[in-house]
C-alpha positions in Angstrom: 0.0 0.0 0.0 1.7 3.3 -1.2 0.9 6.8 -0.3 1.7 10.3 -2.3 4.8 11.5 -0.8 5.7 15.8 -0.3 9.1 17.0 -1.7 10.4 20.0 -1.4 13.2 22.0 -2.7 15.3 20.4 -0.2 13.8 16.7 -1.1 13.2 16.9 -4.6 16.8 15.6 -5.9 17.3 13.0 -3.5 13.1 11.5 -3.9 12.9 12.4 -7.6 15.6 12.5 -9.9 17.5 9.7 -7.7 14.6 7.2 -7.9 15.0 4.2 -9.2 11.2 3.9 -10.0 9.6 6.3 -12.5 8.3 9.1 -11.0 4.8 10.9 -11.0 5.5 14.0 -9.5 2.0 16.5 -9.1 2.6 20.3 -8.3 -0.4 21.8 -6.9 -1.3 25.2 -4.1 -4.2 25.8 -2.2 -5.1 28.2 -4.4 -5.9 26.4 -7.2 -9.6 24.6 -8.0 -8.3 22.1 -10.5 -5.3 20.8 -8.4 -8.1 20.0 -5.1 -10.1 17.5 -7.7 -6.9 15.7 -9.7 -5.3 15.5 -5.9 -7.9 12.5 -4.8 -7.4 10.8 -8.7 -3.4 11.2 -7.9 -3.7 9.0 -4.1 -6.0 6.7 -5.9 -3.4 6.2 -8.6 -0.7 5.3 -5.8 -2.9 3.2 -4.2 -3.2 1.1 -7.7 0.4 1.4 -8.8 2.8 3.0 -6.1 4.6 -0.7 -6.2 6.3 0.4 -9.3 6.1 3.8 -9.7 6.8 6.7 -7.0 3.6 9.3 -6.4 5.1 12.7 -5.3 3.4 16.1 -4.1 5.1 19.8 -4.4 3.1 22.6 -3.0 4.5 25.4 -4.7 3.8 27.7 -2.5 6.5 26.6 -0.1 8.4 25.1 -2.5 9.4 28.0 -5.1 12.9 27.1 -5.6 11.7 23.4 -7.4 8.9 25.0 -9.2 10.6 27.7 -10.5 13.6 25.2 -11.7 11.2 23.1 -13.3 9.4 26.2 -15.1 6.2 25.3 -13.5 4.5 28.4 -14.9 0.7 27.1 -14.5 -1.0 24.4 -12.2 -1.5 21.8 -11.8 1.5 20.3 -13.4 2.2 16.9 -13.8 5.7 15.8 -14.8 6.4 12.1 -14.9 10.8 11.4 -14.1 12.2 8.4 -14.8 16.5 7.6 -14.6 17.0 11.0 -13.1 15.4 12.4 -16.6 12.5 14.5 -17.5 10.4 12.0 -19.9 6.7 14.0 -19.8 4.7 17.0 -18.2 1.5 17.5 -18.6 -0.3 21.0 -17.5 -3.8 21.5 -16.5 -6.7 19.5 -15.0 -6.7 16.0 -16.0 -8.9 12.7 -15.9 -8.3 9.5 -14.2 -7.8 7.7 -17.8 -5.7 10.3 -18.9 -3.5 9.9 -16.1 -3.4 6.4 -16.7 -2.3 6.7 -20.2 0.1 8.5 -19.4 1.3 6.3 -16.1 1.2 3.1 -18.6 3.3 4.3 -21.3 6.1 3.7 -18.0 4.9 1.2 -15.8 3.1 -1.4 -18.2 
């Protein structure tokens, strides 16, 4: 049973680009309608397939350093990391099957 995990800029090396699992990382604030309904789809997700793929959180409004690197310019965000390596992001609201495209094209 996996859980969604928080980086931060402090975090975000060490849990994301040194994973040796793909990574799902979701940036989101408080702020922002569309991040508070993918947020339940994105702990469902890890539920399903945190075994072989890591489920991160960055709350960019404590975290400006990472979002600001990454060039997170609207939210939510999701970029998907895999071998220390940017492979896909992915801006704005999305579904449950769109996610799981996406999550399948790395996980199988």
């Amino acid at each position: 049973m996996s859980q969604v995990i928080e980086v931060t800029d402090a975090t975000f090396e060490a849990q994301v680009i040194g994973s040796s699992k793909p990574v799902l990382v979701d940036y989101w604030a408080d702020w922002c309608a569309p991040c508070k309904q993918l947020s339940p789809i994105v702990e469902e997700l890890a539920q399903v397939y945190g075994d072989r793929m890591v489920f991160a959180k960055v709350d960019t409004n404590v975290n400006q350093q990472v979002a600001t690197s990454q060039g997170i310019l609207s939210l939510p965000t999701i970029q998907i990391w895999q071998g220390g390596q940017l492979v896909k992001s992915l801006q704005g609201g999305k579904t449950k099957k769109a996610l799981l495209k996406v999550i399948d094209e790395f996980v199988g």
